[in-house]
N, CA, C and O of each residue as an XYZ file, in Angstrom:
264
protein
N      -8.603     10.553     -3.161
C      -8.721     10.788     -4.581
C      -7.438     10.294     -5.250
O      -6.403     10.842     -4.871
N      -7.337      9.298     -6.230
C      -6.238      9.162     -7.216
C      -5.962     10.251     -7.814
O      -6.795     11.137     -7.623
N      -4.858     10.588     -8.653
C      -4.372     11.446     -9.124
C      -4.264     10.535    -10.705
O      -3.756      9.422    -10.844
N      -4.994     11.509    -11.937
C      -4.062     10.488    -13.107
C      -2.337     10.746    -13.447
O      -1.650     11.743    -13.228
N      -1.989      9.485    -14.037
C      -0.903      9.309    -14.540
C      -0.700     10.663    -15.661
O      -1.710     11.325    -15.899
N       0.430     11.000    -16.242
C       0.911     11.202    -17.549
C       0.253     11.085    -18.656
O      -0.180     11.922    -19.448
N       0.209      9.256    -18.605
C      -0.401      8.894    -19.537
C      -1.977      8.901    -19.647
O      -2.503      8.933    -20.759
N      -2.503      8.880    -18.833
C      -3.900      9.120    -18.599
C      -4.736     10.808    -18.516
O      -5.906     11.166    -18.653
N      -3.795     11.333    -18.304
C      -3.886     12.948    -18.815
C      -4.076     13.022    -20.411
O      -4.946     13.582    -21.078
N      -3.406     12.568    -20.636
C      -2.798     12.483    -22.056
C      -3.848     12.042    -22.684
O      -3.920     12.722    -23.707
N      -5.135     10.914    -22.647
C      -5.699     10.049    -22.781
C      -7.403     10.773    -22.634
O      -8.446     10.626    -23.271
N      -7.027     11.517    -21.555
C      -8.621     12.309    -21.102
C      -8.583     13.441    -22.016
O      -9.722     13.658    -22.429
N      -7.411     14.543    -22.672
C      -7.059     15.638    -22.800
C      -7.237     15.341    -24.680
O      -7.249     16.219    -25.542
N      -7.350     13.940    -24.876
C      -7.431     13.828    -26.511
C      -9.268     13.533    -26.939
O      -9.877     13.391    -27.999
N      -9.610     13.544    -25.652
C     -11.140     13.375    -25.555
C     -11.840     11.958    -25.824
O     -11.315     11.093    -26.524
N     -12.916     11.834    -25.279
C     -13.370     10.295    -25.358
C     -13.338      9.823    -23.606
O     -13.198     10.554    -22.626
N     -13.519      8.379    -23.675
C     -13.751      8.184    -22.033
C     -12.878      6.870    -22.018
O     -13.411      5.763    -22.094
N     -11.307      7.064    -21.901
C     -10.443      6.206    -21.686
C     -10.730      5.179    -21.207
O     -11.836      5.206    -20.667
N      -9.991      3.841    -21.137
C     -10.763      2.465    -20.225
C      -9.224      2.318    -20.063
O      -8.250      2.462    -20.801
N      -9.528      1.825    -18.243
C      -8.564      1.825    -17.207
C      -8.777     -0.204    -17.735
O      -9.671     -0.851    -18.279
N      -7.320     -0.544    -17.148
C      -7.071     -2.098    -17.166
C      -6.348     -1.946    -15.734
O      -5.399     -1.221    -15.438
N      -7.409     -3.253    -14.568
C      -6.507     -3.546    -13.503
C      -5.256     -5.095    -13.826
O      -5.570     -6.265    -14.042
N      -4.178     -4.619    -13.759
C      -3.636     -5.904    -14.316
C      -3.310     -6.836    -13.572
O      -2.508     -7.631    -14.062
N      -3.762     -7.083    -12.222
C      -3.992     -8.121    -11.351
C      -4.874     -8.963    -11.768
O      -4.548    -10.126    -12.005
N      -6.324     -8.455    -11.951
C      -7.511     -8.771    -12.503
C      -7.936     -8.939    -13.779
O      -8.755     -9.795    -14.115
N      -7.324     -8.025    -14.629
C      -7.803     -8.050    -16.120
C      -9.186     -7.148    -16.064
O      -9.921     -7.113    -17.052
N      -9.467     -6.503    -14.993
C     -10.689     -6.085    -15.000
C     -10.679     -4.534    -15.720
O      -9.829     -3.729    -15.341
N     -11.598     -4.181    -16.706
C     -11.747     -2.721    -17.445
C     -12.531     -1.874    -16.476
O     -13.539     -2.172    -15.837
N     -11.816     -0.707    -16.511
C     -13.161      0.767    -16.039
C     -12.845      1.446    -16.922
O     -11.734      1.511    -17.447
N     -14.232      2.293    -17.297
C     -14.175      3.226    -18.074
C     -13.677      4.544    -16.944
O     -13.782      4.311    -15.740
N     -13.255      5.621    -17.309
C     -13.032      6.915    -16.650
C     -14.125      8.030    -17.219
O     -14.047      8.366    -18.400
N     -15.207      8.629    -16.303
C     -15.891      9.288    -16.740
C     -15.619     10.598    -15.984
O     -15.133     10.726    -14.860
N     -16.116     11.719    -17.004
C     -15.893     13.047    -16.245
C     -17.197     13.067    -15.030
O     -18.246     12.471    -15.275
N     -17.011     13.765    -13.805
C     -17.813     13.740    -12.704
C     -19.073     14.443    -12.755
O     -19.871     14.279    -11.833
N     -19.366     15.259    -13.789
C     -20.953     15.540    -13.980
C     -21.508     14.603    -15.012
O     -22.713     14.534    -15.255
N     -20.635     13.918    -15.583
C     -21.531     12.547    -16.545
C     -21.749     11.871    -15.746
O     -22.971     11.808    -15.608
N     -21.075     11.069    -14.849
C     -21.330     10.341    -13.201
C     -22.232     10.990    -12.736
O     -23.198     10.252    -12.546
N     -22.394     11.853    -12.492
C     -23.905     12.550    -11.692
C     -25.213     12.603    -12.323
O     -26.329     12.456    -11.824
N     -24.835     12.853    -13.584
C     -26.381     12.711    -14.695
C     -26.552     11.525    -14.687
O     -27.776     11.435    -14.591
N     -25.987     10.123    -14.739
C     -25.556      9.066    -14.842
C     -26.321      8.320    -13.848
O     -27.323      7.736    -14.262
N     -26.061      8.246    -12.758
C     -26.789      8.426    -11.114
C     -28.470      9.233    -11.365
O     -29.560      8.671    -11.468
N     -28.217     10.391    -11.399
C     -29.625     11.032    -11.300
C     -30.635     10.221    -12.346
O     -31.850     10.215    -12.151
N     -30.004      9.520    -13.506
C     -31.276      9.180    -14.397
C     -31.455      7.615    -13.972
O     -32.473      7.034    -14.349
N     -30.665      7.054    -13.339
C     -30.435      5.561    -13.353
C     -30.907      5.277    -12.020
O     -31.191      4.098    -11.807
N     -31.080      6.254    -10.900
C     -31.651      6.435     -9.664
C     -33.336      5.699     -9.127
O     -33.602      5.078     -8.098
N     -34.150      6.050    -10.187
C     -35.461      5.435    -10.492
C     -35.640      4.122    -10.444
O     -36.444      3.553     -9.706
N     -34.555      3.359    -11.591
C     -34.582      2.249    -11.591
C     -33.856      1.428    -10.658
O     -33.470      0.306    -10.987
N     -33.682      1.827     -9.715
C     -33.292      1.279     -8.200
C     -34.136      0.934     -7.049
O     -33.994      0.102     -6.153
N     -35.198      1.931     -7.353
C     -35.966      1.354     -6.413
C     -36.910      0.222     -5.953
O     -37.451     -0.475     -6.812
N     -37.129      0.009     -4.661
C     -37.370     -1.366     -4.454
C     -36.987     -2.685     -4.649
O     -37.692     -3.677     -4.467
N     -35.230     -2.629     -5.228
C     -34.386     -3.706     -5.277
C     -34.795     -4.449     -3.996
O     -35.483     -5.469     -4.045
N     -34.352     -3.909     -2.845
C     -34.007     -4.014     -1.528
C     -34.829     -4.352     -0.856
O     -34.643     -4.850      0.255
N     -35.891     -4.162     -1.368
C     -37.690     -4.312     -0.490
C     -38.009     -6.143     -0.320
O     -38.306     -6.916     -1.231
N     -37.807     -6.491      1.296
C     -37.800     -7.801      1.250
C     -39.235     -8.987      0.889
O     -39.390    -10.202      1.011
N     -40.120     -7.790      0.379
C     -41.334     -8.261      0.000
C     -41.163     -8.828     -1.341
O     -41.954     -9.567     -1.927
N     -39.687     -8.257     -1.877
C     -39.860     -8.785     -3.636
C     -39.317    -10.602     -3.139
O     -39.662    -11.526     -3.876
N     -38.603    -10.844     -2.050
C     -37.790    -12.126     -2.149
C     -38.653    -13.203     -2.289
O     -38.131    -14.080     -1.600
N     -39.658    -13.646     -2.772
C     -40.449    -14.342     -3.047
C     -40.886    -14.189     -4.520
O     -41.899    -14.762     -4.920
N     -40.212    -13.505     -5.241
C     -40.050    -13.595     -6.640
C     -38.633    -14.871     -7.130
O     -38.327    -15.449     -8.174
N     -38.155    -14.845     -5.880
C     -36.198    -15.632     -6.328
C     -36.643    -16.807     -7.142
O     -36.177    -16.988     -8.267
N     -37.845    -17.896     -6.424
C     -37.983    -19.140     -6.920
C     -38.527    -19.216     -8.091
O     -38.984    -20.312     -8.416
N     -38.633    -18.002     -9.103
C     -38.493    -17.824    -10.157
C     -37.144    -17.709    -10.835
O     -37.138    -17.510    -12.050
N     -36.161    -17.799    -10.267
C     -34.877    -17.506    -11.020
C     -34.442    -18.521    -11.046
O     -34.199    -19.372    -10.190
N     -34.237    -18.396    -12.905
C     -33.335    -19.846    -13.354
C     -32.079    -20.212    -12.742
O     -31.411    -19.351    -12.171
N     -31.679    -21.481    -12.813
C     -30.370    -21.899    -12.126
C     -29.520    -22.516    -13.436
O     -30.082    -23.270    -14.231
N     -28.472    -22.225    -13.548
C     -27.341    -22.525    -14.537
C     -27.272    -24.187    -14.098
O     -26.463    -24.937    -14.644
């Protein structure tokens, strides 16, 4: 588990859902509290299924190419 910074205490504690910057990457995360992550998951869970199912891979030669 990370621990937040100071400043990121500071940031969660004024309310709202702070956005983390990796500065190697430039890449953003948002920081969410861990039962919004779980409701988050539980509702978004549905629409996962059958990604994985190798019966869909014969849909691909439908996908446009840049």
């Amino acid at each position: 588990m990370i621990e937040l910074t100071a400043e990121q205490t500071r940031a969660v504690e004024q309310g709202g859902n702070p956005v983390l910057l990796n500065p190697k990457t430039q890449e953003e995360f948002v920081l969410v509290r861990k039962e919004v992550f779980e409701r988050m998951r539980k509702f978004l869970a549905p629409l996962n299924k059958g990604w994985d199912d190798p019966a869909l891979d014969v849909y691909e030669q439908y996908r446009k190419t840049p």
